[in-house]
C-alpha positions, 0 to 999 in steps of 0.5 A: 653502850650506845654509840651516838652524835659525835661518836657515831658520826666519825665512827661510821664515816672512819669505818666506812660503815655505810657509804651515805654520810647522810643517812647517819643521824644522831643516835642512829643510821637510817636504812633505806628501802632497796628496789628488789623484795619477795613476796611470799606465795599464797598456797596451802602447803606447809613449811616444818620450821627447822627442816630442810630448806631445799624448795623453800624458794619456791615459796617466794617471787622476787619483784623489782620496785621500779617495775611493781611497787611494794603495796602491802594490804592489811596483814600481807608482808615482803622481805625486802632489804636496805638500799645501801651495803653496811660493812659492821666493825667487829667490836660493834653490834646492830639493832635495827628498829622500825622508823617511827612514822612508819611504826604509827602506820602500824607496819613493823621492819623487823620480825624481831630478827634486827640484830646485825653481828659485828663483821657483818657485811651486805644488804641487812634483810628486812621483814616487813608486815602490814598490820594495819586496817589499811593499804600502805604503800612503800616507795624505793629508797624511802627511809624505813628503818634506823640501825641503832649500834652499840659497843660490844665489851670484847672485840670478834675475833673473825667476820661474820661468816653467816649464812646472811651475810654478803647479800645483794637481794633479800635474804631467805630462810636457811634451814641448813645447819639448824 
């Protein structure tokens, strides 16, 4: 079930889900965009999904939007992440979907990895992609995404422990335990 208006407020504020009471809206919690992301670098070496991960950092530069706004061209992509740290009580799951404005700009958040675990805590990671004819540019700390939350019909036992968890900056991928 969606959790929305009333309930999503005094949820999020009781739980301190995200500490920016403004963002938290009727149906949803808007995300806002952080100052740092990575782009990937462009090479012709290969990756083998579900391989180890060791090197794959390389593959990567991190950027900070306050030196090197994030200007994506048609077809580019950045992982950045939220502005705000979000604490997931255990019996609640996230959905994290495109804002509406930007969606129409044909640039998509989340590469279908949205969903935030109860017990998450941290950054949540964003996958963004450029599938527009145009250039869009994204300043910091403008509202890109909105984190939907539902009730989970038991409640975790433990916090997620996940190798996403607890991050500060865009999180990469992790091949290890594949």
């Amino acid at each position: 079930m969606l959790i929305n208006n009333e309930n999503l407020k005094t949820l999020a504020i009781s739980n301190n889900i995200c500490n920016k009471h403004e963002l938290i809206e009727d149906f949803c919690i808007q995300i806002r965009l952080s100052n740092d992301y990575y782009i990937p670098k462009k090479d012709d070496s290969y990756i083998k999904y579900g391989l180890n991960s060791d090197g794959l950092f390389d593959k990567y530069e991190l950027f900070d939007a306050n030196e090197t706004p994030i200007i994506l061209a048609p077809g580019e992509q950045v992982l950045a992440c939220s502005n705000e740290r979000y604490s997931i009580p255990n019996n609640i799951f996230g959905l994290v979907q495109t804002k509406g404005s930007l969606a129409r700009l044909f640039v998509q958040v989340t590469c279908c990895d949205g969903q935030i675990e109860p017990g998450f805590e941290g950054k949540i990671t964003l996958e963004i992609v450029n599938l527009s004819p145009f250039k869009i540019e994204l300043p910091m700390l403008s509202k890109v995404a909105q984190l939907y939350l539902f009730q989970c019909s038991t409640k975790t036992l433990k916090n997620y422990n996940g190798k996403y968890a607890g991050h500060d900056i865009p999180s990469l991928p992790d091949f290890n335990g594949f």
